[in-house]
C-alpha positions as CSV (number, residue, x, y, z in Angstrom):
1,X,166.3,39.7,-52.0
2,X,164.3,43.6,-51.8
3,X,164.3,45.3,-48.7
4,X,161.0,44.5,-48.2
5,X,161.3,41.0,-49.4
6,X,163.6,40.6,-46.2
7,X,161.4,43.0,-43.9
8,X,158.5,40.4,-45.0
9,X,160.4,37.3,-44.2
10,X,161.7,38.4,-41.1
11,X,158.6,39.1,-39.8
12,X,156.7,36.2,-41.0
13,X,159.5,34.0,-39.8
14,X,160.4,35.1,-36.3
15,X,157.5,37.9,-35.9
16,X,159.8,41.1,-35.5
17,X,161.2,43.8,-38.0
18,X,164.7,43.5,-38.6
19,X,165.9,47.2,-39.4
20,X,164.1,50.3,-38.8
21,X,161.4,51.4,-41.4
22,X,160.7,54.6,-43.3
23,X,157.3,56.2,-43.3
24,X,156.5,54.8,-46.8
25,X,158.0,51.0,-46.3
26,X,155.6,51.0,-42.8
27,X,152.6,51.8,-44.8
28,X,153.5,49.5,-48.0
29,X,154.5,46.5,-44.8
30,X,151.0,46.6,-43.7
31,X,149.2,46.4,-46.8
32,X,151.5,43.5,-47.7
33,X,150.8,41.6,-44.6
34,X,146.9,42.3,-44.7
35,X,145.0,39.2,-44.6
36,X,141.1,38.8,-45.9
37,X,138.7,40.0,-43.8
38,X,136.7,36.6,-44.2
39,X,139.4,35.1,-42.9
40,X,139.5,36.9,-39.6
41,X,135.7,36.7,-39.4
42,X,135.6,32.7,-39.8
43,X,138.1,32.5,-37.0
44,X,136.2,34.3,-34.5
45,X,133.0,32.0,-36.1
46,X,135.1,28.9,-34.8
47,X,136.2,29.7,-31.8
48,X,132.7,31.1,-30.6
49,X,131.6,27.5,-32.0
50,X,134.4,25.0,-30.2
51,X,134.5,27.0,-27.4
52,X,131.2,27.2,-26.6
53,X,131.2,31.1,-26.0
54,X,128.0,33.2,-26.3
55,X,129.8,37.1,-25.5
56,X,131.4,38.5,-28.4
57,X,133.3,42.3,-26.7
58,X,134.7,44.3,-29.4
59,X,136.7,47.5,-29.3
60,X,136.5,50.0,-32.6
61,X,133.2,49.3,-34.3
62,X,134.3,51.6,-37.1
63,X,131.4,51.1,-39.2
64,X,130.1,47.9,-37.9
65,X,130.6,44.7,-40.6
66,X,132.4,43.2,-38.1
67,X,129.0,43.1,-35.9
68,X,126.9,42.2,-39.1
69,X,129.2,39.4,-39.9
70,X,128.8,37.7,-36.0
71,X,125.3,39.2,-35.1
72,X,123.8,35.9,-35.5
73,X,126.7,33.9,-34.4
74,X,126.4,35.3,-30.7
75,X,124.0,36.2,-28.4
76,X,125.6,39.6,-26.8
77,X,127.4,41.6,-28.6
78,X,129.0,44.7,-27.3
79,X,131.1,47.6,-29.4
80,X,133.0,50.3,-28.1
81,X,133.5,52.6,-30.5
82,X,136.2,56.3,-30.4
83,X,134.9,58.2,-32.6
84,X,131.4,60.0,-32.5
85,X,130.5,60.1,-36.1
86,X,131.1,56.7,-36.7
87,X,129.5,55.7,-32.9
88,X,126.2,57.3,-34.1
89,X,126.2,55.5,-37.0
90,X,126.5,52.2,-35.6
91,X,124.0,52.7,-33.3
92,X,121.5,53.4,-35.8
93,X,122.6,50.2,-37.6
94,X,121.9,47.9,-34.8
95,X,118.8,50.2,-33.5
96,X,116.4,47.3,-34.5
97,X,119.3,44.5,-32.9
98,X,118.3,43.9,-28.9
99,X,121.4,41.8,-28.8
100,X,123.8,44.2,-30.0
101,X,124.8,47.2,-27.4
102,X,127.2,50.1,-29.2
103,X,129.6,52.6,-26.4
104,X,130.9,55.5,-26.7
105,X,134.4,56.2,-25.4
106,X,137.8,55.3,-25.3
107,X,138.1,51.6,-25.2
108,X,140.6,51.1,-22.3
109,X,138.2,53.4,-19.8
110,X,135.1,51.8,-20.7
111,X,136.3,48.0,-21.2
112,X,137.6,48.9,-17.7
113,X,134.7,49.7,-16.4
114,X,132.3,47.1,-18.2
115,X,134.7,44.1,-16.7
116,X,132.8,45.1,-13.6
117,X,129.1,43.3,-15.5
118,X,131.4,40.4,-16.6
119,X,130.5,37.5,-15.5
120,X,130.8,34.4,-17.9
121,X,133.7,33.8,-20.6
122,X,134.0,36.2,-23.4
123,X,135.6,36.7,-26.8
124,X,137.4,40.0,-27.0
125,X,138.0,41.3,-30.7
126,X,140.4,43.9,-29.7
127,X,140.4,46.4,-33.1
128,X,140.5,49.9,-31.3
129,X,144.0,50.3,-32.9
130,X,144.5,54.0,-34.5
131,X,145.7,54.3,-38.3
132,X,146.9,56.8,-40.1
133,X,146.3,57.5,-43.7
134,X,142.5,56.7,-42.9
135,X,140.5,59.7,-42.9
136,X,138.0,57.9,-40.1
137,X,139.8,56.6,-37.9
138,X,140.0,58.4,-34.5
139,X,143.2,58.6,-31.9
140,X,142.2,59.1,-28.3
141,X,145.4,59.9,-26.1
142,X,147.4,56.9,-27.6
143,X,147.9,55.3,-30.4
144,X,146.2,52.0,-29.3
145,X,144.7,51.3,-25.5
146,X,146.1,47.5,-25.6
147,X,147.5,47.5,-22.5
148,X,145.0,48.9,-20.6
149,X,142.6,46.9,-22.5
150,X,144.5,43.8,-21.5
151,X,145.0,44.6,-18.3
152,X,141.1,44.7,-17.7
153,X,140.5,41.2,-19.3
154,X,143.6,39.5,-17.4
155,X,142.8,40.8,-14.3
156,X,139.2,39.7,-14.5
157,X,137.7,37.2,-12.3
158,X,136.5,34.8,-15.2
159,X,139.6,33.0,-16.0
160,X,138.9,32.2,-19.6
161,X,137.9,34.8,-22.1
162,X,139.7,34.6,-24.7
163,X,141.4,37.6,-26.7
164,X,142.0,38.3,-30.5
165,X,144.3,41.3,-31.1
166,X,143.4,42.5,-34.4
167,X,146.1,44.2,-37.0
168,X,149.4,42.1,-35.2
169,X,150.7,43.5,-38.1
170,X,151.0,47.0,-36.7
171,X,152.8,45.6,-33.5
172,X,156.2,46.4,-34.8
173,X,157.1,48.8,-32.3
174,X,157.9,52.5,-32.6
175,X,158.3,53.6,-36.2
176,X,157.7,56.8,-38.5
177,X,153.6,56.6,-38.3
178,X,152.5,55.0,-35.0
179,X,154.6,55.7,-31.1
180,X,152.7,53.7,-28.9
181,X,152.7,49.9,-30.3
182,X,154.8,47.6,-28.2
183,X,156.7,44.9,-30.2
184,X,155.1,41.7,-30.7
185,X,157.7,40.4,-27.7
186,X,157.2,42.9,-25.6
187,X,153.1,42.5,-25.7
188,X,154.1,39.0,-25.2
189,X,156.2,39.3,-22.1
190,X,153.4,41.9,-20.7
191,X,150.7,39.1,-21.1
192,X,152.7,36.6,-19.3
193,X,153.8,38.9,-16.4
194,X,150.3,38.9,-15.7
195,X,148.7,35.4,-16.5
196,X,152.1,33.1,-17.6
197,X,149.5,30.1,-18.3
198,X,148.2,31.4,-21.4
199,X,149.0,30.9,-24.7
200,X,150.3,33.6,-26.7
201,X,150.1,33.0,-30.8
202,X,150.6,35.0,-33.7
203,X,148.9,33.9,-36.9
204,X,147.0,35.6,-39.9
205,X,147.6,38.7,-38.5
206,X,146.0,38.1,-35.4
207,X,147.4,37.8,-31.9
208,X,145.3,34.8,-30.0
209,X,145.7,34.4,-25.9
210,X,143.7,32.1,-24.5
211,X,144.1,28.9,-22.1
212,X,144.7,26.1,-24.3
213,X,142.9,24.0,-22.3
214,X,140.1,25.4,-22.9
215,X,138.1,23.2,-25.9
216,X,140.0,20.4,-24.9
217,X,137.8,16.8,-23.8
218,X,137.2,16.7,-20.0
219,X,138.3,13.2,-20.2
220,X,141.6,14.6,-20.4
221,X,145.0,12.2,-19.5
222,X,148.2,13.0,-19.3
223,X,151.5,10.8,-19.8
224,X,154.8,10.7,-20.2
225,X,156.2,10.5,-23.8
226,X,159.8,9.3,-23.9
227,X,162.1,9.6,-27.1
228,X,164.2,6.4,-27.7
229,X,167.2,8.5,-27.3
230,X,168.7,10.9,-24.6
231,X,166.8,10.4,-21.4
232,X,164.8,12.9,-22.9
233,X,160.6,13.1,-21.8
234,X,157.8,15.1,-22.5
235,X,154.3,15.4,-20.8
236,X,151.8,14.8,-23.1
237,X,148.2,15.3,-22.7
238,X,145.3,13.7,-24.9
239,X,141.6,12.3,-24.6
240,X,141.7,9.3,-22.0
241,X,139.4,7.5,-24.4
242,X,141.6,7.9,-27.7
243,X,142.6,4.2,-28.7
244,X,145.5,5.4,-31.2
245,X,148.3,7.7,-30.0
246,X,147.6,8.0,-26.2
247,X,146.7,4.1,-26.0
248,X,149.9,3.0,-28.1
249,X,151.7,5.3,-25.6
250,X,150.9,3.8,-22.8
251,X,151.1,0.5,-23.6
252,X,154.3,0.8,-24.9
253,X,155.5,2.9,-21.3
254,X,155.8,6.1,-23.2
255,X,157.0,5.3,-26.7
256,X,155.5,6.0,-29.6
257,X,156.4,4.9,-32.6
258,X,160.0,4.5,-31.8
259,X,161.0,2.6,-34.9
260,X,160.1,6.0,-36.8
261,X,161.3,8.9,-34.2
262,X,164.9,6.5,-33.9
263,X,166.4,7.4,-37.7
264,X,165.0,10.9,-37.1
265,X,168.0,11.4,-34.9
266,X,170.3,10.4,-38.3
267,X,168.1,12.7,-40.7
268,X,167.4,15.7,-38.9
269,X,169.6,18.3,-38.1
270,X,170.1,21.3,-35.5
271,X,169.0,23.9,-38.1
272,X,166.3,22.0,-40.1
273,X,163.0,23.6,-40.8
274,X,160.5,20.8,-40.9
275,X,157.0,20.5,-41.5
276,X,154.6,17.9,-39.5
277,X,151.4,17.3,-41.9
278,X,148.9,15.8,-39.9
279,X,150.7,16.8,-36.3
280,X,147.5,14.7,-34.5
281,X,148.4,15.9,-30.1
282,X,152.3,16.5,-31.4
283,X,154.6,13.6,-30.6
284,X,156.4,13.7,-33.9
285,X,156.8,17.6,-33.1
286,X,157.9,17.2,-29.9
287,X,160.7,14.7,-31.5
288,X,161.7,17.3,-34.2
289,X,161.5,20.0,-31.6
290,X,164.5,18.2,-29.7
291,X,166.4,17.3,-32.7
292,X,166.4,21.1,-34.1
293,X,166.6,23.1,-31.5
294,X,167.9,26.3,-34.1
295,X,165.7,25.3,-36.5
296,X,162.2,25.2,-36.8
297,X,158.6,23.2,-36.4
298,X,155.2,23.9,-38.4
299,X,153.0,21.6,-37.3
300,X,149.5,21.1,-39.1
301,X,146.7,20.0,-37.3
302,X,143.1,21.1,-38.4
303,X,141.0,18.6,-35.9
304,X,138.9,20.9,-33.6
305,X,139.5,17.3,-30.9
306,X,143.4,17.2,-31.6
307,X,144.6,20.7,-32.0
308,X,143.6,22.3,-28.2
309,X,145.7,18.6,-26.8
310,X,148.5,19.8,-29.5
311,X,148.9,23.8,-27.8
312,X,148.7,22.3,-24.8
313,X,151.6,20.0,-25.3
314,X,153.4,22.3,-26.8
315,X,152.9,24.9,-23.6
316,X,153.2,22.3,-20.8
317,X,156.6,21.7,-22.2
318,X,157.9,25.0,-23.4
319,X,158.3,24.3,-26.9
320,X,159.1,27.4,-28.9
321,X,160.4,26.4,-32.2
322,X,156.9,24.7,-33.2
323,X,154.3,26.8,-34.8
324,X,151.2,25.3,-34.4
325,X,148.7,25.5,-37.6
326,X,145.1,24.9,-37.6
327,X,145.0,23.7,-40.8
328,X,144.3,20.6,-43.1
329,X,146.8,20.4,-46.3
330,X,144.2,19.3,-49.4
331,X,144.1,20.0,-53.2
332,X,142.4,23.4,-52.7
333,X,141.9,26.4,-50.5
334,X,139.0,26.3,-48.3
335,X,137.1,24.7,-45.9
336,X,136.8,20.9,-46.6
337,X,134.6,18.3,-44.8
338,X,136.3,16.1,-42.1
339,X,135.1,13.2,-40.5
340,X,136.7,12.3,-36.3
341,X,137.2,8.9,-35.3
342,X,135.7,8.2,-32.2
343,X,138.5,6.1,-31.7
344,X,140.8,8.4,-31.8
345,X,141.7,11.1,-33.2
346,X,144.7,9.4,-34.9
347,X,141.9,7.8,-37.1
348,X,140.2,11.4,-37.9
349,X,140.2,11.9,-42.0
350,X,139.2,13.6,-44.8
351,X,136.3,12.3,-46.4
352,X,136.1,11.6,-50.5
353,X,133.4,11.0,-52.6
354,X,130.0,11.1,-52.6
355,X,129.6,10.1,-49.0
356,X,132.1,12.7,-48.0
357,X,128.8,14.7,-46.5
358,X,127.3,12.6,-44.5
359,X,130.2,10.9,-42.9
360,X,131.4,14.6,-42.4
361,X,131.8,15.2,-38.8
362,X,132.6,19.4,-38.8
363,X,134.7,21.3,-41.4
364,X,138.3,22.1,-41.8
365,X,139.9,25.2,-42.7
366,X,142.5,23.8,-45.9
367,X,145.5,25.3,-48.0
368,X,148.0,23.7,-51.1
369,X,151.2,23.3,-49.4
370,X,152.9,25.2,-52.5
371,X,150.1,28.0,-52.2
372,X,150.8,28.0,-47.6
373,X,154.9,28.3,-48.6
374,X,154.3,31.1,-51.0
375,X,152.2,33.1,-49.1
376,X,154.3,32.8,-45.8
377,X,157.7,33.4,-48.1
378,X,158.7,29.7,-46.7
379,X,162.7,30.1,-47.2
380,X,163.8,26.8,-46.5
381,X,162.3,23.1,-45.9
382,X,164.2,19.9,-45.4
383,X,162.0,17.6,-44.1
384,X,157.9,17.0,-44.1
385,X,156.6,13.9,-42.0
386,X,152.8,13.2,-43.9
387,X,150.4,11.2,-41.8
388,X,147.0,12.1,-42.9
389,X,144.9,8.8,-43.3
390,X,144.2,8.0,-46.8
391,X,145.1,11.8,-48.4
392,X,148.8,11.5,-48.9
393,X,148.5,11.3,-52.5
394,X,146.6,14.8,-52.4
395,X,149.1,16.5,-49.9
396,X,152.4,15.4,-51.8
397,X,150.2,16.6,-55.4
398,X,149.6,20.4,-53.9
399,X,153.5,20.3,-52.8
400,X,154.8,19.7,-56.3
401,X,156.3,22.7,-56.6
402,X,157.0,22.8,-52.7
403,X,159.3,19.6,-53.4
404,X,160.7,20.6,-57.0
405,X,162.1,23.3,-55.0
406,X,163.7,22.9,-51.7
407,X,163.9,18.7,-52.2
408,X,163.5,17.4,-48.9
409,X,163.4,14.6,-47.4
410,X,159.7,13.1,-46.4
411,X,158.4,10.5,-44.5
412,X,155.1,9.3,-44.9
413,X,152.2,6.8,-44.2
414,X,151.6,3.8,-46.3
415,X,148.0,2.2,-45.0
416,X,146.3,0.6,-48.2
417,X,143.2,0.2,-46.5
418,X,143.2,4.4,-45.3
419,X,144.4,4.7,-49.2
420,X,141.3,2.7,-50.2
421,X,138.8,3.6,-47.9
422,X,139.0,6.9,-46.8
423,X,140.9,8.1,-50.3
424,X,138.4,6.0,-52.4
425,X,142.5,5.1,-54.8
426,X,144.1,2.0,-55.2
427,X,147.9,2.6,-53.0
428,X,149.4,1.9,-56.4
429,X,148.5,5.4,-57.0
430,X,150.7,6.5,-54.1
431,X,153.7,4.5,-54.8
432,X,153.5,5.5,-58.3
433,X,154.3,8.9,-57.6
434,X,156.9,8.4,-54.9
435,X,158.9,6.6,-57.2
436,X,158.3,9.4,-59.8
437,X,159.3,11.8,-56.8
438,X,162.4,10.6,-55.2
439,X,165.2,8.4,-56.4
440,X,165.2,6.0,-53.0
441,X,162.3,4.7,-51.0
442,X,162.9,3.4,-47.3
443,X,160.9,1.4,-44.9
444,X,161.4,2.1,-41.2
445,X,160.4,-1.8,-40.1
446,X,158.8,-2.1,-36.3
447,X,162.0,-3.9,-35.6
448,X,163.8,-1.5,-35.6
449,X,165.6,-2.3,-39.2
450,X,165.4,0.1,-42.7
451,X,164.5,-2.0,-45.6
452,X,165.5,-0.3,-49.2
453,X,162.3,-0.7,-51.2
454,X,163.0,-2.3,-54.4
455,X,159.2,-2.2,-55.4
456,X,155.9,-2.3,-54.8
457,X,155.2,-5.8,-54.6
458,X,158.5,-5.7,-52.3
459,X,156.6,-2.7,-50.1
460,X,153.4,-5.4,-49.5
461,X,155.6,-8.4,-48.6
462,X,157.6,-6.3,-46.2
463,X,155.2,-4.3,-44.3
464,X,152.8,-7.4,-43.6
465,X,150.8,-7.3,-41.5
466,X,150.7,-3.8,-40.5
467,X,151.3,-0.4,-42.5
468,X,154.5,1.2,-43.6
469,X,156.6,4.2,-42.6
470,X,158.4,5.6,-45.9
471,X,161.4,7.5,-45.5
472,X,161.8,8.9,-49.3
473,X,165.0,10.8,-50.2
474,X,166.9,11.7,-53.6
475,X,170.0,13.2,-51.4
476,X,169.8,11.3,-47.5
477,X,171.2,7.7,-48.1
478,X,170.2,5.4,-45.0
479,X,171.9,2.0,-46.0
């Protein structure tokens, strides 16, 4: 492994630099790390959506696209902008925009000051971060304001703006071209000495903070989630109307899908690195979470109604080996049509065919699996759960290289009917390329029991009447 290969990995994997950088290996890091700017702008595009907010506050106009790109998307938009050339430009952008108000200054004075005329929930896009190399970018008495910034929005009386740090990238601490960036931990611990309820995650080089309650259904319950194992309980919050995870939980006194999460304790070790494709509000997270405590938890949840009950979950119970991922797994890379259950949003799927528009209930943001491990230099997987409703033959297809690789272990949904009628395949499909896959095939019975799967016609007789739990291996024997 390069230098750089292991400054990369280190970073993406537990957000820090691991040696100290020269002046040329900072600048080559950040290009590296840079992210599309489409991406950024569709993230701000979906929060303002879910969230309901109507104030986007942004520090370091710099020429303005970012403005362009949400004019229509908001209906007050305010930039604070350093430097004069570039302020004057803006403003004669935006001179024919009433909704759009440009300021002149450094950000940490005048945010400051403008918290004072504050008085519904905003998004911040904080961007007033000086580079060097750039021939337009302008430094004020610091390299970046953040902490003033911050201190201004988390001292405000509205309680839930919500903040996007632009460039996390660059919050590496001190090195040969920038002094005044805290580390990523240190903006973290900052944040939390002055509002410890808020969510602090890194992700596509962008620092979110934000109440993860926020977005989440007012019909909100909350229950206790017990692993068949350990004594060991989480609180666990969901919609009080959801008929599939919250409903099975309570009925069954705060088990879930027991006769799954028991073999986990036999498969998964202290120092696995697991993935959880279609994470729903997080109880198979929260169960991989306990069982590998050194390791770590990517959990992949692109539902706009699950993800907000899945950060809170994982902040009511101080989990800090998941990383929570707003994303679907599909065959491409893009945004994809999804379709919420109103039962539950255990039930939520990915539409196929031609009806996949009009049973389409708001879009997703997707990835391959293979592509998602590649770009985040993914070192080491040994186990993926896949529960995704009808689309497990289209996640395992964009991991084929993911699984040629690393082999690990996976356990997955079998639901014919979800194969059928969501997928629009016959389950023959799925089973097909299992068996191509992996040299043993399990089922994890509700009784309790593992059943080897001799074959497909064995698979329907032994799952009657309900669906199956795979456990599929080529090294992790469970007979």
């Amino acid at each position: 492994m390069s230098r750089m290969q292991q400054i990369r990995e280190t970073w993406r994997k537990e957000r820090r630099i691991p040696f100290p950088l020269t002046e040329q290996e900072t600048w080559d890091f950040w290009l590296l790390e840079a992210p599309t700017n489409d991406l950024k702008k569709s993230k701000i595009k979906h929060i303002a959506k879910t969230m309901g907010i109507r104030t986007l506050i942004e520090t370091g106009t710099f020429k303005g696209d970012m403005l362009q790109a949400m004019k229509y998307h908001f209906d007050l938009l305010i930039s604070i902008e350093l430097d004069e050339a570039l302020f004057i430009t803006a403003k004669e952008r935006f001179s024919g925009d009433s909704h759009i108000h440009i300021l002149h200054g450094d950000s940490g004075e005048i945010l400051t000051n403008l918290m004072h005329s504050v008085t519904t929930p905003c998004l911040f896009w904080l961007d007033g971060h000086y580079i060097p190399r750039s021939s337009e970018a302008a430094k004020g008495d610091l390299d970046t304001p953040i902490l003033k910034e911050l201190t201004a929005i988390l001292q405000h009386s509205v309680q839930n703006h919500v903040i996007l740090i632009d460039d996390a990238r660059c919050f590496i601490g001190p090195n040969p071209l920038l002094n005044d960036y805290p580390t990523i931990q240190q903006l973290r611990e900052f944040v939390h000495s002055l509002r410890p309820d808020l969510l602090f995650v890194v992700g596509n080089d962008i620092i979110m903070i934000y109440n993860p309650l926020e977005g989440a259904s007012n019909s909100m319950k909350k229950v206790d989630f017990h692993l068949p194992f350990d004594n060991q309980t989480f609180t666990v919050y969901g919609d009080g109307s959801d008929q599939s995870v919250l409903y099975f939980m309570e009925y069954y006194k705060g088990y879930y899908e027991d006769y799954v999460i028991l073999p986990l304790r036999k498969i998964v070790q202290p120092d696995h690195v697991c993935l959880d494709i279609g994470a729903n509000i997080g109880p198979i997270s929260l169960a991989l979470s306990y069982l590998a405590p050194q390791g770590k938890v990517y959990a992949f949840e692109p539902s706009d109604v699950n993800y907000p009950y899945l950060l809170r979950n994982l902040a009511e119970n101080h989990i800090t080996n998941v990383e929570p991922l707003q994303l679907g797994i599909a065959d491409r890379n893009g945004n994809i049509h999804f379709t919420d259950d109103p039962r539950g949003g255990g039930w939520s799927y990915i539409p196929h065919g031609p009806e996949a528009v009009e049973k389409s209930t708001q879009f997703i943001s997707c990835v391959r699996l293979d592509d998602w491990v590649e770009q985040n230099m993914i070192s080491r997987i040994d186990l993926i759960k896949i529960d995704v409703e009808g689309s497990e033959v289209v996640v395992l297809e964009s991991a084929l290289r993911t699984l040629k690789q690393w082999d690990p272990d996976v356990i997955i949904e079998f639901n014919p009917d979800s194969i059928k009628e969501n997928f629009g395949r016959h389950p023959l499909v799925l089973y097909t390329l299992l068996e191509k896959l992996f040299t043993h095939l399990y089922m994890f019975k509700r009784d309790n029991t593992v059943v080897k799967v001799k074959n497909y016609n064995h698979l329907l007789d032994e799952m009657k009447p309900f669906h199956a739990d795979l456990f599929c291996t080529n090294k992790t024997f469970l007979d």
